[in-house]
C-alpha positions as CSV (number, residue, x, y, z in Angstrom):
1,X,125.2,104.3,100.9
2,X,127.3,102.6,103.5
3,X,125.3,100.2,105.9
4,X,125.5,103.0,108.7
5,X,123.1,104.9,106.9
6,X,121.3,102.9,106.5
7,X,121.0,102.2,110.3
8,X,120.3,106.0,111.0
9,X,117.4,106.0,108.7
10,X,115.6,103.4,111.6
11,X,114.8,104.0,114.9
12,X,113.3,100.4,115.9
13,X,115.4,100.3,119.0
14,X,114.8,104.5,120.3
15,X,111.3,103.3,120.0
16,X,110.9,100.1,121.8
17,X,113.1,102.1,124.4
18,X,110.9,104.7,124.9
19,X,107.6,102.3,124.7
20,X,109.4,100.3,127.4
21,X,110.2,103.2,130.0
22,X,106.6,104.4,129.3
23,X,107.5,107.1,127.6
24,X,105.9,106.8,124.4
25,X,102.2,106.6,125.1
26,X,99.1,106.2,122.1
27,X,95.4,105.6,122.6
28,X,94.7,101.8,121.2
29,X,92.5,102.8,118.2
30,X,95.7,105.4,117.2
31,X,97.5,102.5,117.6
32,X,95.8,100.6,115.6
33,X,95.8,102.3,113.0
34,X,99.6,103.2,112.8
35,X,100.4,99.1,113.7
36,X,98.1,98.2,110.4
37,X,100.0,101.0,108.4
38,X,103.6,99.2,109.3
39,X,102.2,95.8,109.2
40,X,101.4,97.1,104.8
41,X,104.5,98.5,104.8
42,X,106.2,95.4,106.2
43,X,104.1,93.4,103.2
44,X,105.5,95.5,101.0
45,X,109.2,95.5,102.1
46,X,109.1,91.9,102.5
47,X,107.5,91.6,98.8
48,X,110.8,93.5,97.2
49,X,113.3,91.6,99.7
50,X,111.8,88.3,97.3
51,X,111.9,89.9,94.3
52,X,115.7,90.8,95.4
53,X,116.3,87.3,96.4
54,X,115.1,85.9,93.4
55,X,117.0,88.6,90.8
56,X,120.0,87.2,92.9
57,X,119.5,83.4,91.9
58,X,118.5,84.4,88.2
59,X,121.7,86.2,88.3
60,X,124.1,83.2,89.7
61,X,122.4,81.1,87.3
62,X,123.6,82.4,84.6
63,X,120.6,80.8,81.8
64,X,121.5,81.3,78.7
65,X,117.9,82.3,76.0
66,X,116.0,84.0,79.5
67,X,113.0,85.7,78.7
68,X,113.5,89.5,77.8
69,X,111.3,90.4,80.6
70,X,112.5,88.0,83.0
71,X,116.1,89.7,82.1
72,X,114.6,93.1,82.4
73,X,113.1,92.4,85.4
74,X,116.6,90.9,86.8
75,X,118.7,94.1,85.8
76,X,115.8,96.4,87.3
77,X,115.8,94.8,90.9
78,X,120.2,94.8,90.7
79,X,119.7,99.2,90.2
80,X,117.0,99.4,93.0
81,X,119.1,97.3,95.3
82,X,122.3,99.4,94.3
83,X,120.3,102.4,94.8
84,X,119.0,101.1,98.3
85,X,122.5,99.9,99.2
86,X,120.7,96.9,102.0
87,X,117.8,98.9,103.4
88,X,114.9,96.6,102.5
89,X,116.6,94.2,104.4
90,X,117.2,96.6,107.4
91,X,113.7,97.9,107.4
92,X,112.9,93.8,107.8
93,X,114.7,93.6,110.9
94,X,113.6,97.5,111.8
95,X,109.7,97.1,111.0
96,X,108.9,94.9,113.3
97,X,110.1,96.2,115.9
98,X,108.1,100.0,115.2
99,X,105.0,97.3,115.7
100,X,105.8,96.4,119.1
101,X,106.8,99.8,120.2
102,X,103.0,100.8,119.2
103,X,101.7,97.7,121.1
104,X,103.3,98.4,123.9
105,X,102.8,102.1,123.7
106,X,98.8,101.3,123.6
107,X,99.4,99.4,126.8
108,X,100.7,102.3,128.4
109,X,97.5,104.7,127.0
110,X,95.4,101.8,129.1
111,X,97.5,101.2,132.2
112,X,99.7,103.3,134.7
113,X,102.3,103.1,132.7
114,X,104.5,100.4,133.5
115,X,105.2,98.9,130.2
116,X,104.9,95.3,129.9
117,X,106.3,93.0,126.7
């Protein structure tokens, strides 16, 4: 997958835009409850972006006699970054912003509707 779909998959930006013009609007405890969802997910994507990182260095290495599951482990992080072609990474830069978007669009729910950051 090239790195422009990737990009189309997120909408980090659309959102904050929409939160900032008022546009998106969600009661606090809604929220809430969708800003503790992506704050797991963001856990969790940050969680494979390590193991990623760290099947990178045991690849550069190069260590001769590594552990069969420490190998195993290694060639099954290279397939599920092939497969995801960069968007762990993406979704770290992407996630964040989704959060903000609902912070601001609980703002909105509780004021007139001028968005403040």
């Amino acid at each position: 997958m090239a790195d422009g779909a990737a990009r189309e998959r997120f909408a980090g930006d659309l959102f904050l835009d929409l939160a900032d013009k008022g546009w998106l609007v969600v009661e606090a405890d809604e929220a809430e409850r969708v800003i503790a969802e992506l704050t797991r997910t963001l856990e969790v994507v940050r969680s494979r972006v390590h193991r990623l990182e760290v099947s990178r260095r045991l690849r550069d290495a190069e260590v001769d006699g590594i552990a069969p599951e420490v190998a195993q482990f290694a060639v099954d992080t290279v397939f599920a970054e092939q497969v995801t072609a960069g968007t762990w990474e993406r979704a770290l830069v992407e996630l964040p912003k989704y959060i903000e978007a609902f912070r601001i669009a609980a703002r909105n729910a509780s004021h007139d509707g001028t968005p403040k950051r």
